[in-house]
Phi, psi and omega in degrees: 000313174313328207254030164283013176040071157216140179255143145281153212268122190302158199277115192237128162312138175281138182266154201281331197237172199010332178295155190255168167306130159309121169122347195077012137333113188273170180272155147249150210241123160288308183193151177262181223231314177222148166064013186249049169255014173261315180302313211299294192340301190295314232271316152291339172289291160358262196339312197290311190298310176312255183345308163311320197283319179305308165334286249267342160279307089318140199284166146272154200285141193248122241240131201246148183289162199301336191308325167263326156358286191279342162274044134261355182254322189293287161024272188274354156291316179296255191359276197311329194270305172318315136345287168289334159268003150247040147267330197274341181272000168301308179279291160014292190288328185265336157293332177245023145290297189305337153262023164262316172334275153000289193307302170309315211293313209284341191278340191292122193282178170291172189268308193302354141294031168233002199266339152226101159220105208276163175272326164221183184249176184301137157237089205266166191225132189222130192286190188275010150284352203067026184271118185301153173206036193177148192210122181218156188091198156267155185255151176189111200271033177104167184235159196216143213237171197269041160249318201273304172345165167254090184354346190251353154295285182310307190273001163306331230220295163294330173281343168277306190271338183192058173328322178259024212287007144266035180224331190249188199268019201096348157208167191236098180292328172318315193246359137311320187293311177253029121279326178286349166303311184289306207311299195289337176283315170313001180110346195249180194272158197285357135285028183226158200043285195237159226259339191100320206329148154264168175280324159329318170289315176300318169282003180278324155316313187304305177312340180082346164081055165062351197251107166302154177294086180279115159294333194280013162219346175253201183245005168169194201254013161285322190283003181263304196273314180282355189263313195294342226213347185288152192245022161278195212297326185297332195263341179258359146283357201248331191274332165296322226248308159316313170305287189331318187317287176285003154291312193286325183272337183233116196287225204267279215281008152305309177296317194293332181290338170305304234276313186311320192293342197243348146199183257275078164313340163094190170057035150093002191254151179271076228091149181245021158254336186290310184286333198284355177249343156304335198244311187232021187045044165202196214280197170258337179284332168307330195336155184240173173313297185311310194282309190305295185304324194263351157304302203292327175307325200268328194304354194289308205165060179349274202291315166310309187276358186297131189303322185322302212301251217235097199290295170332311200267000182263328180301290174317269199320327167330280201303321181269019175288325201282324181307298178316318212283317175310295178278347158298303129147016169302314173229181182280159181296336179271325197282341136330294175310303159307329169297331234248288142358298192217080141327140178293139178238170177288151149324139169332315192278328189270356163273317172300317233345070167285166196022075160280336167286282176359270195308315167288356179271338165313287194284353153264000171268347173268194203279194172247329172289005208212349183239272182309303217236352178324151178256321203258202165238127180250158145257138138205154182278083204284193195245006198297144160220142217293326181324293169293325172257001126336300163285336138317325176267331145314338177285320193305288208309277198329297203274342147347290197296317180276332199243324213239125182322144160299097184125333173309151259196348180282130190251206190174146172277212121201129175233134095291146201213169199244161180296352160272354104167052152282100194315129162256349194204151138217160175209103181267042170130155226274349165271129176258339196243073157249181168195116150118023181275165183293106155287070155341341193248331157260341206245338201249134183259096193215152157320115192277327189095224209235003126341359185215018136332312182273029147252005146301306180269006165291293174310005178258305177298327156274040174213025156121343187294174178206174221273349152249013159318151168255157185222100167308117147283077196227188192269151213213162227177095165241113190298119203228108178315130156105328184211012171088182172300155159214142191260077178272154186243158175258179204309336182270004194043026179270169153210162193246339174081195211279129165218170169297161174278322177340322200250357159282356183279296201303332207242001189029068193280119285186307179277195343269307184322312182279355168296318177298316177296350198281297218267351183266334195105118160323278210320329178267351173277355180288327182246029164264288197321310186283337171263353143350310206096028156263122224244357216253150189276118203271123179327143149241355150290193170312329183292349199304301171346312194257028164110003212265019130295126143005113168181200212233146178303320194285312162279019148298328197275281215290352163281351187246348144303337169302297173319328181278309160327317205129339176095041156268152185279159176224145161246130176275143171227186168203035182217095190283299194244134161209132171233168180260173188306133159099330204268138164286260224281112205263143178278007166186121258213156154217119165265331171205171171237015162297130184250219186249153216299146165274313184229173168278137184339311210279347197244341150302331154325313192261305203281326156339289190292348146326277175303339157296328188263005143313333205275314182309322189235341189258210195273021188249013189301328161346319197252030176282149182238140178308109154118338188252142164268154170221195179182151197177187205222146131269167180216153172209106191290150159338129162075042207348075168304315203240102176220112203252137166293085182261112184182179197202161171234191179276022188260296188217182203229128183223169202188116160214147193259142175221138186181179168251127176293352172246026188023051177281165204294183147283118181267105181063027159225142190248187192273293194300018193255228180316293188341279157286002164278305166316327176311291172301254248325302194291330178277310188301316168291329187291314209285338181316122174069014177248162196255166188294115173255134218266165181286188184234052178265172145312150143208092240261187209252113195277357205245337196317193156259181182278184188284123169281026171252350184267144169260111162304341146337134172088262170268330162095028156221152172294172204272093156005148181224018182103150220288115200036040146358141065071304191273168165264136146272210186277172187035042164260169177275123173332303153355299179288310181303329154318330169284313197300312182298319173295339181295289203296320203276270202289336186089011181306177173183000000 
């Protein structure tokens, strides 16, 4: 370093002020420290020109006066603070969607658990043909998806109910919008009537939004039902975010396969395989156009539009399904029209829907865990036959319409039954096409009349009498401990003096029944009647002879199938078979209702013929039918509260009650009146085409004599000798009397 021949330049501080730089650099200078009030001066001027020069690009902001200034700053802060809280409360809200989706999504079970859920089950009913012809409980004919449906189904159901329902995510702001849009032009609240619903929402419902049917919490499955379907707002946020649930877990035709199994169609049906069998009898996949449109019509409004209800007004509802289907492009304008044209119509069972009393009465003769209360879907097979109930309810309807003043207020019964007590037809009252109404025919407890007279002479005829026996008819006076004399009379206020019994039955003479029942004893006619069937609690006095007990349409008739039988007791039944659905091996059986004998053949035999000639010749000629024997009975109560028919041919056994349900009297009418004439109606339409068969009667020598063993004496019958007496009757053979004696001896009966 000493020897580089260069000197450095000594170290000198650069001066800070006025000197210029090397290179001809100026310094930059801050401020001068003196004698710098000329610099600074320019140095403001600068700044000032320079602003100036800018004015001349832009104007200046003119400045608002405060009145308006400050709302207007309140203003765009209220933006802004608005601004941020719905965006940030925007995310806020799609996290707690997305964890309620999330939530829905993870509880959703596979859709085949979802596709039936009914709360109990089902009772389907079959005549003794094996045709069904009822339906109780909820029905639910299986289940079926929209590959197996009939295409004209499937889209019957979307074009009515959710036209975009394969375009959106579970719910349609388009049809929210109009809907609350209408709501509010009808007046209403914009969440009150139309809901907007998508078909998806609609099955979030059908689902309950997931929560099953607890007894322990609602009090039944309406109030179950009414909590699932309320329409406030929470429940209609909940019911969106469950839908989305089941969007996102279920494809499109999945949801649409819930929504057919589950719903509601009306008449108790569940599903639209449960209605298509209901309503036209086959599967749903069988659907024709016409039937798929008036199903997708119910969806609407079930029990109105239901075809049972108002076929017509369910046909109207079609045409306009069939229209949507149209303008939709599912189907063509002829194949509207042809649809249009020719409407669906019902089943045979669901256009008749016969024995609807039948069917409840069924269902109150079986268990209640297997009927009422079922869990499961039962069969059962009855004794009903559709034919026979049919011509019963047309007999009633003629003669009501034809026979009976306009406005009346009078009802009627109807029962047929076959001589083993198989029930073939009832009708409890002049609306035939019901289900759960008041049964006159099992339910009315009415005073029977001269209708119970032939279990007088039944007990008479089996205690040794015979169909001429003789019996006096004069005036007659009995002391009844406790209420004095009582005086019975007959209906003509007449007396006949000595007649047979044949001819006190035919002409239904009211003292030889009370003479008769005097000299056999109450007690045993109380216990003929009863073992009959008549279950009803029996007079104990003298009257017990003319009726003034109680009882039922239905053991009156099966008490008059014992008579027809042979003189075995009967219980009518109707519940031939019952298994559950799918099952071979049935869990209950009826093979018949004949029990054990009451009388002897022979004394049902006689009282048969007894009972013909009421119809042929006495107070029942009304219900004769030409060509046929019948037999039968009339009744008439004190003040004709009550008045009744009873009689049978060899086919069948029939029975009817006609009254007022508040037990106003009857006007001009008697058991031989209105009574038997329904009787015949109902035997000529059941009798179509069956050839005529003789009775299982006596028929004796119309010339005969009266029995020369009965004595008018006394009561005006002879003295009894015990149950197939001892005695001859009339017209026997040595042969008999010899049975009678062996009878008396062994104790037969």
């Amino acid at each position: 370093m000493a020897g580089s021949g260069r000197k450095r330049p000594p170290l000198v501080a650069d001066k800070r002020y006025g000197a210029s730089k090397p290179g001809g650099q100026k310094p930059t200078r801050k401020a001068p420290a003196k004698g710098a009030a000329k610099p600074a001066r320019k140095a403001a001027r600068k700044p000032a020109r320079k602003s100036a020069r800018g004015n001349n690009r832009r104007k200046p902001a003119r400045k608002l006066p405060f009145f308006l200034a400050w709302p207007l700053t309140l203003i765009r802060w209220i933006l802004r603070l608005i601004w941020k809280l719905f965006w940030r409360g925007g995310v806020v809200v799609a996290l707690l969607i997305a964890v309620g989706v999330f939530y829905f999504y993870s509880t959703l079970p596979p859709v085949n658990d979802l596709l039936d859920g009914r709360a109990r089950g089902s009772v389907t009913m079959l005549d003794r043909n094996g045709q069904v012809y009822a339906w109780r409980g909820d029905q639910y004919g299986g289940i079926i998806t929209t590959d197996t449906v009939a295409p004209a189904v499937k889209n019957a159901v979307v074009a009515t109910e959710d036209k975009r329902f394969y375009r959106h995510f579970g719910l349609s702001p388009r049809g929210i919008a109009s809907a609350i849009r209408i709501n509010l032009r009808e007046g209403r609240g914009p969440l009150s009537g139309h809901g907007g619903s998508t078909l998806t929402q609609q099955v979030a419902k059908l689902l309950c939004l997931g929560v099953p049917f607890d007894p322990a919490k609602w009090d039944n499955e309406a109030a179950y039902e009414r909590d699932c379907r309320q329409g406030s707002l929470w429940r209609k946020i909940k019911e969106a975010v469950y839908a989305m649930a089941l969007e996102a877990r279920y494809s499109k035709d999945e949801i649409l396969t819930i929504y057919l199994n589950r719903a509601f169609l009306g008449s108790g049906s569940f599903g639209f395989e449960a209605a298509s069998q209901r309503y036209f009898g086959h599967s749903a996949a069988e659907a024709t156009l016409p039937e798929a449109a008036m199903m997708a019509g119910m969806l609407t409004a079930p029990t109105r539009f239901a075809p049972t209800n108002n076929l017509t007004r369910s046909q109207d509802r079609a045409a306009t399904v069939l229209k949507l289907m149209q303008e939709q492009g599912y189907i063509s304008m002829a194949e509207r029209q042809t649809a249009t044209a020719n409407p669906a119509t019902l089943s045979r069972a669901a256009q008749a829907r016969a024995g609807g009393y039948f069917a409840d009465w069924v269902m109150s003769t079986g268990p209640d865990f297997l009927t009422r209360d079922t869990t499961e879907d039962v069969l059962i097979r009855t004794t009903l036959d559709q034919d026979i109930q049919k011509a019963a309810e047309e007999a009633l309807a003629w003669v009501f319409e034809n026979k009976v003043r306009e406005g009346s207020k009078a009802q009627a019964a109807v029962v047929v039954m076959s001589a083993d007590g198989a029930v073939r037809a009832m009708v409890g009252g002049r609306q035939t096409q019901v289900s759960g109404a008041f049964n006159r025919a099992t339910q009315a407890k009415r005073q029977t009349g001269s209708a119970f007279k032939p279990f007088v002479y039944a007990a008479a005829l089996d205690l040794g009498y015979s169909w001429n026996s003789l019996v006096e008819d004069s005036p007659l006076t009995i002391d009844i401990p406790g209420s004095g004399p009582w005086t019975p009379k007959n209906y003509t206020n007449e007396y006949y003096g000595t007649v047979t019994l044949a001819r006190a039955l035919r002409d239904s003479l009211n003292i030889p029944a009370v003479r008769l029942s005097e000299a056999v004893g109450r007690d045993i006619v109380r216990r003929v009647a009863s073992e009959f069937g008549i279950e009803s609690d029996l007079a104990a006095g003298p009257a017990l002879a003319l009726g003034a007990s109680e009882s039922s349409l239905l053991e009156m008739t099966g008490a008059y199938a014992g008579i027809l039988n042979g003189g075995s007791s009967v219980t009518p039944y109707g519940l031939v078979e019952l298994k559950l659905m799918g099952d071979e091996a049935p869990l209950m059986t009826q093979s018949g209702g004949m029990g054990e004998r009451v009388i002897l053949p022979d004394s049902a035999a006689q009282l048969t013929y007894m009972m013909s000639r009421v119809v042929e010749e006495g107070t029942g000629r009304r219900a004769r039918l030409e060509g046929r024997e019948a037999a039968g009975k009339t009744g008439t109560t004190q003040a004709a509260r009550d008045a009744w028919f009873l009689g049978f041919t060899a086919d069948y056994v029939a029975g009817v009650w006609m009254g007022y349900d508040d037990n106003t009297p009857l006007r001009g009418v008697t058991g031989g009146g209105l009574p038997a004439e329904i009787w015949r109606e109902t035997m000529l339409r059941v009798h179509e085409g069956l050839p005529a068969r003789p009775l299982p009667m006596i028929h004796p020598d119309p010339n005969a004599l009266a029995d020369p063993f009965a004595d008018p004496g006394g009561l005006g019958v002879p003295e009894p000798t015990g149950r197939g007496g001892g005695r001859p009757r009339g017209n026997n053979n040595v042969g008999e009397v010899i049975e009678d004696i062996l009878r008396s001896i062994l104790g037969g009966g």
